[in-house]
N, C-alpha and C positions, 0 to 999 in steps of 0.2 A: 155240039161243042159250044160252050157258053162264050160268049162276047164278052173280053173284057175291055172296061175304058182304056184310053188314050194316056197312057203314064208320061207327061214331058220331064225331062231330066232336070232335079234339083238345077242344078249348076247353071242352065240357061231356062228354064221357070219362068223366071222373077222378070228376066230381061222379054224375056216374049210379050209375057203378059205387059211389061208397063210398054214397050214399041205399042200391041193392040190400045192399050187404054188412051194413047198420047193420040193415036189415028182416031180413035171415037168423037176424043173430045174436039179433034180440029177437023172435023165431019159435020160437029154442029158448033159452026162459027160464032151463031151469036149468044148461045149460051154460055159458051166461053169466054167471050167479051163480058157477058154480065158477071161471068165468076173472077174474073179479073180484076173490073173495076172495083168488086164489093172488098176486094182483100185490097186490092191500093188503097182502095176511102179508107180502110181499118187500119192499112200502114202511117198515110198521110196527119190521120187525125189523129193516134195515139203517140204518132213519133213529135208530131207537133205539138202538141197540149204538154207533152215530158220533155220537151226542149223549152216550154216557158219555163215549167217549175224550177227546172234544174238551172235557167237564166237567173229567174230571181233569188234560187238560194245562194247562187254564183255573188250577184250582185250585195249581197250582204255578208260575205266571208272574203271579195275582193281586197278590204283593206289591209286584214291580216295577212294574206297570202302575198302582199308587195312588202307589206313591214319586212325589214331584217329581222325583227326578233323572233327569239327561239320559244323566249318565257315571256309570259305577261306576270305583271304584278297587278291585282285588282281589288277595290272594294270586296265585301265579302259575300255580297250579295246581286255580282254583276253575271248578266247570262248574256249582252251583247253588248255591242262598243258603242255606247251612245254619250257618254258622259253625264246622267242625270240617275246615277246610282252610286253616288256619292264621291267621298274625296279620300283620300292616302296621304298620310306625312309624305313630306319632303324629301327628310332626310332617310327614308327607307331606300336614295339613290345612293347614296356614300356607303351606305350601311350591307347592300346589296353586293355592289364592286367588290367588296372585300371577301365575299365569299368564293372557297375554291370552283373554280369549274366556270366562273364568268368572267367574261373576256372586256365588257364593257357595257353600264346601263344608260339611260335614257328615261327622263319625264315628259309626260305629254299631256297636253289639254284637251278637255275635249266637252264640248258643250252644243247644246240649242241657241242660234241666234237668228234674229230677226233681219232682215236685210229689206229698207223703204227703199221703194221704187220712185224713179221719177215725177212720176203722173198723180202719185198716192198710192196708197196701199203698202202691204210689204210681203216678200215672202224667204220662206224660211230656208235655212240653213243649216250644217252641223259643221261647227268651226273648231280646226285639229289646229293647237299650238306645240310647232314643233321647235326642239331649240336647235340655236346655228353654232358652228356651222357645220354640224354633224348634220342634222337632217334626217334623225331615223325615222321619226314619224312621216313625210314626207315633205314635200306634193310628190306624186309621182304620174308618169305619162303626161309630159308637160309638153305642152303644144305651141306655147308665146312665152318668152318669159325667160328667166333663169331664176336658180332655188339661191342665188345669195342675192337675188334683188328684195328678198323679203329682211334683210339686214334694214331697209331703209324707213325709215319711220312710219307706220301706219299701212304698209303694203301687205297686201291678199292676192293669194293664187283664189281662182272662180273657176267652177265648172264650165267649159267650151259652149256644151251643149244647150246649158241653162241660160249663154251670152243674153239670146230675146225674152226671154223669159225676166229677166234680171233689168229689164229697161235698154237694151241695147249695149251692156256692157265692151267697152275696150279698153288697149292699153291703155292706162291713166285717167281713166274714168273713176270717178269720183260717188261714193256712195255716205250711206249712214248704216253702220250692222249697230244694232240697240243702242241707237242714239251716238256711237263712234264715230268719229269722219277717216273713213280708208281710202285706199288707193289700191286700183287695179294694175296690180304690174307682170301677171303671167296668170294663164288659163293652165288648166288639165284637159286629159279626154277619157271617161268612160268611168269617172268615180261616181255611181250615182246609185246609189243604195237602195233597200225598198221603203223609203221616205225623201226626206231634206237632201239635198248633193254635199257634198262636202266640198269645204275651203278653208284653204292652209294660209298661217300669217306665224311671226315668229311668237318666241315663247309669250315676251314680256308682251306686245299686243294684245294676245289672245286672253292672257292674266287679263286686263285692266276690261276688254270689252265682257269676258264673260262675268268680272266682279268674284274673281278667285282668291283668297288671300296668300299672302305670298310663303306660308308655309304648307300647302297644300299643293298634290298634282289629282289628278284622277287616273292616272295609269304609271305603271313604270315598266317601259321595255327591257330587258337583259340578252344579251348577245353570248354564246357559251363560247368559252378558249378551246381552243383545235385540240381536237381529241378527248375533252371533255363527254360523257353522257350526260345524253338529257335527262332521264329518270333521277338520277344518282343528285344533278344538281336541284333539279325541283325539290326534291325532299329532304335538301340541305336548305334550299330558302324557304319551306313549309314549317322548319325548325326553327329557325331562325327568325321569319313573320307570323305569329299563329293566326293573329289576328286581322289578319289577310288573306285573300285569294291566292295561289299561286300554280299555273296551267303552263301548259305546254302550246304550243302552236293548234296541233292535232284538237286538242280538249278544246280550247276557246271556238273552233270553228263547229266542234261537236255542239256545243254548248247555242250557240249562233244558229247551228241551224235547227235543233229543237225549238226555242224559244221563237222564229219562226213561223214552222211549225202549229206549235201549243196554240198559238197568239193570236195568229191570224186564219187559220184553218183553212186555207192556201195546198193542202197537201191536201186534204178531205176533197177537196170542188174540184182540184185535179185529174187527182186520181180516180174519183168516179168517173170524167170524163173519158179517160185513159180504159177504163172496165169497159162503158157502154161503147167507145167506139172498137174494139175487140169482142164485144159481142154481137155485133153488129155486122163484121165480118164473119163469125164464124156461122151466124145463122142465114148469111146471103151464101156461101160456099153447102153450107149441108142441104140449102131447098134446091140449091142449082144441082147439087150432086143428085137429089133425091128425085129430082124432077127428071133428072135425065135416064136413069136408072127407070122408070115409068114410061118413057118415052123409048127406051130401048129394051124392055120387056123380052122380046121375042128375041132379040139376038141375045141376049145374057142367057135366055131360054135354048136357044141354037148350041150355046157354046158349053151349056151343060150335057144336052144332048150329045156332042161328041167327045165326051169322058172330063171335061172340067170340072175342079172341084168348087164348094163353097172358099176351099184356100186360094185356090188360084185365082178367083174373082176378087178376094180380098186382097191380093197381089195388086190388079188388073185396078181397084177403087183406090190403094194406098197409093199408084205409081202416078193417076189421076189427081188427087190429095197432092202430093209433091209438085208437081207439075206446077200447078195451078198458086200455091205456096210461092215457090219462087218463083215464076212469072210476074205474080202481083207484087212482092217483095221488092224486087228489081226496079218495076213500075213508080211503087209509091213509092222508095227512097231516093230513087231519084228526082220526083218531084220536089218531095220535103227540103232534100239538101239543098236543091234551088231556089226554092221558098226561104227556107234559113238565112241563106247567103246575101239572096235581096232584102231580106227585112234585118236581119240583126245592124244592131245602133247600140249607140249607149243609152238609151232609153228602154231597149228592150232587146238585152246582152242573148241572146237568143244562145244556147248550148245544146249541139249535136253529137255527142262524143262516138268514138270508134264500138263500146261496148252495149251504146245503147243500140246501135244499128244491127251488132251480131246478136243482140237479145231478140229484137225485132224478128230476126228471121227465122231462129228457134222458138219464138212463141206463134210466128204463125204457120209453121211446119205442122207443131205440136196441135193448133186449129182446127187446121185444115185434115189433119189426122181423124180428129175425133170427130169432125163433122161428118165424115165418110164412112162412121161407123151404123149412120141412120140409113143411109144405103146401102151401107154391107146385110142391114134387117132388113132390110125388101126384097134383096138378090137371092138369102138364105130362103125364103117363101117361095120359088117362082121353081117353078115342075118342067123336069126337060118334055115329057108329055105335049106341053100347051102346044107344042112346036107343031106337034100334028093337030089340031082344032082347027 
């Protein structure tokens, strides 16, 4: 009568084999410990290095995303909010308003300035002229201060953060922005772009220090009327400006964070980081798996010996893979998020979001998957035979 193998039932299979494979692996403590650490270093440093980038692109779309406007009005050839890509009539405000679907616009300044320090020297700025006492431009996240103290002649909101940097700034501190004499009468906290910080003064100020003439703005914000679409009104103002820009919220931050992007190549140095620390993991998980699978020869050899298949061990190395997947997972985001926590500032807006954490653990599932596949070709080589040598 011929011997046949050991047939374990579909339905509890899967569960047997990964129970075996979770007792192997906590059989050999310290190999485990190393397959651990290599997927948390893989977690830590890709979720880290993708929590700057998305800081810094954060910090350059910040100001649009606190604007109330819906629509921006732009030069024709603006890809971020800087104000040195030229100027707009005036009267494109009045002209605007009357169009169906806007509820209400706004002109804004917006320039490079110089701010001299006490001691000498100067450093730079990017100065928003918003007018009062609407306020749509800003300040905002105002920390000292109040936004109608800028009604009073020569007064600036300054970034908090920038105070020592700025000479020691406080209330009523007294400066020069390109050769202006200002007055410090309220701070913000966390405006701080990836350049100059921004600081807000009212319209007529910011006119005279940036040397704007008085028929000109460089932005026009528009606010849509309730129930208004936004599509519907952009291309009633595209018709109405040709010779102008005219975006959406959505668009200008697109636009922002290409230019970005293109510019700085900030995404390129990133994102290779982000690759090599993911490969780095997956090849410390596939030598730990492959190693062990070497190290436990004779018993993979045992358990074909009593009727397992090449499936069931691939069962047995995927249930191993998983394991070890979310152990490290668990491991290094919890390190990360606490790392985040204690370093984010407004100098370095640090962003963790919800989606990048569950990407995190589907790519190193997906890892850890495929690293197991170099041991799944060792197991498929190995003879229930050897068992008896």
């Amino acid at each position: 009568m011929v011997a046949r193998p050991i047939q374990l039932r579909p339905v509890y299979s899967f569960r047997f084999m990964a129970r075996l494979g979770v007792s192997m692996l906590w059989h050999d403590k310290l190999k485990l410990a190393g397959t651990l650490v290599g997927v948390a270093f893989a977690v830590i440093l890709s979720n880290f290095q993708t929590a700057i980038f998305l800081g810094l692109l954060l910090r350059n779309t910040m100001y649009v995303d606190r604007v109330e406007a819906d629509i921006w009005i732009t030069p024709k050839n603006t890809q971020i909010l800087e104000g040195n890509d030229g100027t707009i009539p005036k009267n494109v405000v009045p002209v605007a308003t009357s169009v169906k679907g806007v509820a209400w616009t706004a002109p804004l300044l917006m320039g490079p300035a110089g701010l001299k320090l006490p001691a000498g020297g100067q450093k730079s700025i990017r100065l928003v002229g918003t007018e009062l006492p609407a306020a749509k431009g800003g300040p905002f996240h105002i920390v000292a201060g109040k936004t109608s103290d800028l009604v009073l002649p020569d007064a600036m909101f300054f970034e908090d953060s920038r105070r020592e940097r700025f000479g020691g700034l406080n209330l009523g501190s007294i400066r020069e922005v390109n050769g202006h004499r200002v007055q410090a009468v309220g701070f913000t906290s966390g405006l701080v772009p990836f350049g100059p910080a921004f600081a807000f003064s009212g319209f007529d100020t910011a006119r005279e220090i940036l040397g704007r003439p008085s028929d000109v703005v460089n932005y026009v914000m528009v606010g849509l009327a309730r129930g208004a679409a936004v599509d519907d009104v952009v291309r009633s103002l595209q018709r109405t400006f040709p010779d102008q820009l005219v975006m959406d919220r959505a668009e200008l931050k697109k636009r922002t964070i290409l230019y970005i992007l293109n510019e700085s190549g900030i995404g390129q140095s990133i994102g290779m980081g982000v690759v090599m620390s993911l490969f780095c993991g997956f090849a410390i998980v596939a030598l730990t798996m492959f190693s062990a699978v070497v190290d436990h020869v004779r018993e993979f050899g045992t358990l074909k010996a009593i009727g397992a298949t090449n499936t069931d061990l691939a069962k047995l190395l995927v249930a191993q893979a998983l394991t070890c997947a979310l152990a490290g997972v668990m491991i290094g985001e919890a390190i990360v998020s606490q790392m985040v926590t204690n370093i984010r500032g407004p100098e370095l807006p640090l962003a963790l979001p919800a989606w990048l954490m569950g990407g995190t653990v589907a790519a190193m599932i997906f890892i850890c998957v495929l690293a197991s596949t170099m041991a799944l070709l060792r197991v498929r080589a190995i003879e229930p035979a050897m068992v008896f040598r």
